[in-house]
N, C-alpha and C positions, 0 to 999 in steps of 0.2 A: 279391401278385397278387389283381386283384379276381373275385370271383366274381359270374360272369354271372348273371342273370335268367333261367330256364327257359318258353318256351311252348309248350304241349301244343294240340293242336288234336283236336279229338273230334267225334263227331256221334251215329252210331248203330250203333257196332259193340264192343258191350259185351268178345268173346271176346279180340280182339285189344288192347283198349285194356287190360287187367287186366293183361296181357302190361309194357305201356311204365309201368305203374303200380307192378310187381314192383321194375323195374329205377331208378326212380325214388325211391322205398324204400331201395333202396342207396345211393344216388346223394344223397340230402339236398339236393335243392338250398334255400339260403335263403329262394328267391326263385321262385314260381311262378305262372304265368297259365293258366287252363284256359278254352279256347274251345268254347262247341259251339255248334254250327250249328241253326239251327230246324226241325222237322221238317215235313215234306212231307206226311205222312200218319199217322193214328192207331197204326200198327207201329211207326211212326218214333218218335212220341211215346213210346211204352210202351218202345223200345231205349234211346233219349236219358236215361230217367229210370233205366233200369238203370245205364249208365254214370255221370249224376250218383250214385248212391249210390256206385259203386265207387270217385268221386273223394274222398269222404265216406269210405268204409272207410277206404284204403289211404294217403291223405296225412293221416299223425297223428304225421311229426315235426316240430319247432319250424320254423315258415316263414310265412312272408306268403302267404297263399294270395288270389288275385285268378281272380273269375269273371268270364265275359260270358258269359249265355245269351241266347241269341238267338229272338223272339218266332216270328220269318219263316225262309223259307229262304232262305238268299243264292247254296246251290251252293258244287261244289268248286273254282270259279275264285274269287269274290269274298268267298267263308267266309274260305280262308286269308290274301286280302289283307286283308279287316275285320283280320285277329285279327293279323296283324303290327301295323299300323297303332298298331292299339290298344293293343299291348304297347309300342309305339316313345315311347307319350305319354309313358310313363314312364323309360325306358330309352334309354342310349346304343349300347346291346349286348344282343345274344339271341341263346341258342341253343333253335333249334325242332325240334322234335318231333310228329311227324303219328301218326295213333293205331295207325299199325300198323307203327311206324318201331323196335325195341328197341334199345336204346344199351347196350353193354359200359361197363360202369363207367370204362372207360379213356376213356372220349369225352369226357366232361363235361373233365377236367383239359385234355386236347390241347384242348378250345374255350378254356378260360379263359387259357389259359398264352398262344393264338396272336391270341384277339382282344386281349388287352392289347397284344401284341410290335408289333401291326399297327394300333392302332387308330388313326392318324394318317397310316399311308402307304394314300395312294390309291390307289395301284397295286390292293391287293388287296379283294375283294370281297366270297370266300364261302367260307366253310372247311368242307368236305365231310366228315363223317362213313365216308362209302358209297365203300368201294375196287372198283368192280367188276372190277377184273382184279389182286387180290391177288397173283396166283399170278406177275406180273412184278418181278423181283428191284431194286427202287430203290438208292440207292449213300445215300441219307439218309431219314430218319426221316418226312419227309411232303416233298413237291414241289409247284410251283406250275405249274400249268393251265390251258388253254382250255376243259376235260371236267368242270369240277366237277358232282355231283350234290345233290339237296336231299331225300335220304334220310337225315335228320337231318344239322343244318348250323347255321351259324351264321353271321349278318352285325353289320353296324354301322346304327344309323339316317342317318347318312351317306349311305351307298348305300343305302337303303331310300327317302331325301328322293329320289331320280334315277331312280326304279324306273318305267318309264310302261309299264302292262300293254295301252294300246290300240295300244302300235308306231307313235307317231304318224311320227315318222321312218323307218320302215323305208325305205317308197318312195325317198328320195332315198339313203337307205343301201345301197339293192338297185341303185340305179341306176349308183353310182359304186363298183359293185364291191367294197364296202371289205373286206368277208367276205374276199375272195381276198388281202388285204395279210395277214391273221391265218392262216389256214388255206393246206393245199394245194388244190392244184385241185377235186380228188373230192367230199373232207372240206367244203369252203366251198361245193359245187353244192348237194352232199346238204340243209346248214343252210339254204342259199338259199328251196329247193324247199319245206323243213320253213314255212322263217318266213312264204314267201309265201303257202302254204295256210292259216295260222293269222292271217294278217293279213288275208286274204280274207273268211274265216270270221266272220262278226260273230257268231256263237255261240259263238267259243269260249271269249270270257272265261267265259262258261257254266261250262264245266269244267275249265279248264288256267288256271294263270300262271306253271311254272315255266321253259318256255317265252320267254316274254315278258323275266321278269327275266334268263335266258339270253343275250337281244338286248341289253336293259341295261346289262350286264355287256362283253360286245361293242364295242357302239356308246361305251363310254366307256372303253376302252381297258385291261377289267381281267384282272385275272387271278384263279384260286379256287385253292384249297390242297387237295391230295387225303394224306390219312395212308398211310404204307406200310405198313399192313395195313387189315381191313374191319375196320370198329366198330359196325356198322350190319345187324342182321338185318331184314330185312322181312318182313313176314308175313302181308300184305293181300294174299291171294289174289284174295279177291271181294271187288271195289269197280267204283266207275264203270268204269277203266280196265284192268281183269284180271276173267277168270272162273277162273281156273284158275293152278293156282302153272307159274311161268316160271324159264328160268334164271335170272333177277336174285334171282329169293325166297329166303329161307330160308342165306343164306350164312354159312358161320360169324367168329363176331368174336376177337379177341384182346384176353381182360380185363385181357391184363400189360404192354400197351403202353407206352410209355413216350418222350418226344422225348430223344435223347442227344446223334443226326448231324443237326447243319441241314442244308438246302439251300447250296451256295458262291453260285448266280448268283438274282436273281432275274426269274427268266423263266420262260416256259412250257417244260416239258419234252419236248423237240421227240422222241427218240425214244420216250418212252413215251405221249406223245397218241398217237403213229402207231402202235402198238401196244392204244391204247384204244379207238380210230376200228374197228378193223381187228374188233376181238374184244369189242367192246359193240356201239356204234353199227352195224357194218357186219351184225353177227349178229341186230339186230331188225331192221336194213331186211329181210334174207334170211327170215328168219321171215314177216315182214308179207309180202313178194311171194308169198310160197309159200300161204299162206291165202287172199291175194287172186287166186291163179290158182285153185285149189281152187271158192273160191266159184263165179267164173267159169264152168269148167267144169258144176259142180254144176246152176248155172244153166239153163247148153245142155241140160240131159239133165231137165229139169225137177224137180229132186230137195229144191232149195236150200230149198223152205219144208216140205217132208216133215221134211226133218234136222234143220231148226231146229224146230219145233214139237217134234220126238221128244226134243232134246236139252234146251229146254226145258220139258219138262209137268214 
């Protein structure tokens, strides 16, 4: 079995990235890419240069170690697509790792073992690290999905050559329904609504593309692999997209994992997406409504920039 190429993706969060560095240590991978992103401002510089050293510490076993430091900032949208990109020159196959993404030692083997088994069938796309609803009882060892996440994951340069982060086709994709042939009713509005604000949005490649490869994934008919247990602790509390740890953070992984039961069919696993929708996706839309009627209100009663100022000085 071949062993994947590793890419780390860094920038300026030294606490958390020493974390995915620990486990990496374990982990030995041969073969590693470390990305950092340019900094934005002299803090930035002075964090970015801590993590270069702790990439210097802590990777001192036998490997090909491959940098790209980055002069400029490119942001958390086109940082990660550079440093796939970059990783793909070389590689047929990567499993990536974002710097506050901690992998169970049992991840690295479930990427290697599932990008080898798959690396020729197009069917599949992306093989998710990150089980966010653990706690539902699977009948095999990992399942294939419409719900993959990119909380440590792994693809082919295949699907990475198909990957179009500006959604040029959405519009004729949104138009002819095709969401609703894949998804139930709810579940394809909900995605609908997601992808049309994000394809509206000319900022967002700014800060999002997992997103984007999401539609990809989609639009070319694939499917993603989720393991039957979580392998993937996250721990990026504070970043662009969190101030504060959420249910998704901090999950525990299982280090004894092991594939024994396949999947029999390969398709998406119609009762546990409807089970994923329900108790991930549906549980951040209900979070997101409830903060944004809060706001609201806050607003009416003229409070909104008292609270924010208070909450951040």
């Amino acid at each position: 079995m071949k062993e994947s190429g590793v890419l780390l993706i860094t920038f300026n969060r030294p606490e958390t990235t020493i974390e995915v560095l620990k486990a990496l240590q374990i982990a030995k991978p041969k073969v590693l890419y470390v990305f950092s992103d340019g900094p934005r401002s002299k803090e930035d510089n002075i964090l970015r240069d801590k993590v270069q050293s702790l990439v210097d510490e802590y990777v001192i076993w036998e490997c090909k170690l491959y940098k790209q430091i980055m002069d400029k900032n490119l942001g958390c949208g086109p940082g990660p697509i550079f440093a796939m990109n970059w990783a793909f020159e070389h590689e047929d196959r990567i499993i990536i790792l974002e710097d506050d993404c901690v992998p169970s030692p049992a991840f690295f083997p479930y990427c290697n073992y599932l990008l080898e088994k798959y690396l020729n069938d197009e069917r599949i796309w992306m093989i998710s690290g990150d089980n966010a609803c653990p706690e539902y009882a699977l009948s095999s060892d990992y399942i294939f999905t419409n719900y993959p996440h990119s909380w440590g994951w792994a693809t082919w340069k295949r699907c990475f050559e198909k990957f179009d982060p500006q959604m040029i086709n959405w519009p004729e994709y949104r138009n002819k329904k095709m969401l609703y042939s894949i998804l139930p009713p709810k579940e394809a509005h909900f995605f609908e609504k997601k992808y049309d604000s994000i394809f509206k949005d000319k900022n967002s490649l700014n800060h999002i593309w997992d997103f984007q490869f999401g539609f990809s994934i989609r639009a070319n008919g694939g499917l993603g692999i989720m393991p039957r247990v979580n392998l993937i602790k996250n721990i990026g509390y504070m970043g662009t997209h969190s101030n504060k740890k959420g249910f998704c953070h901090d999950r525990a992984v299982d280090d004894n994992y092991q594939i024994v039961t396949e999947p029999l069919f390969i398709v998406a696993d119609y009762l546990h997406d409807r089970y994923h929708f329900k108790h991930h996706w549906g549980k951040m839309n209900r979070i997101t409504s409830i903060k944004m009627l809060i706001k609201i209100i806050l607003k009416k009663l003229g409070l909104y920039d008292f609270i924010y100022r208070l909450l951040h000085s």
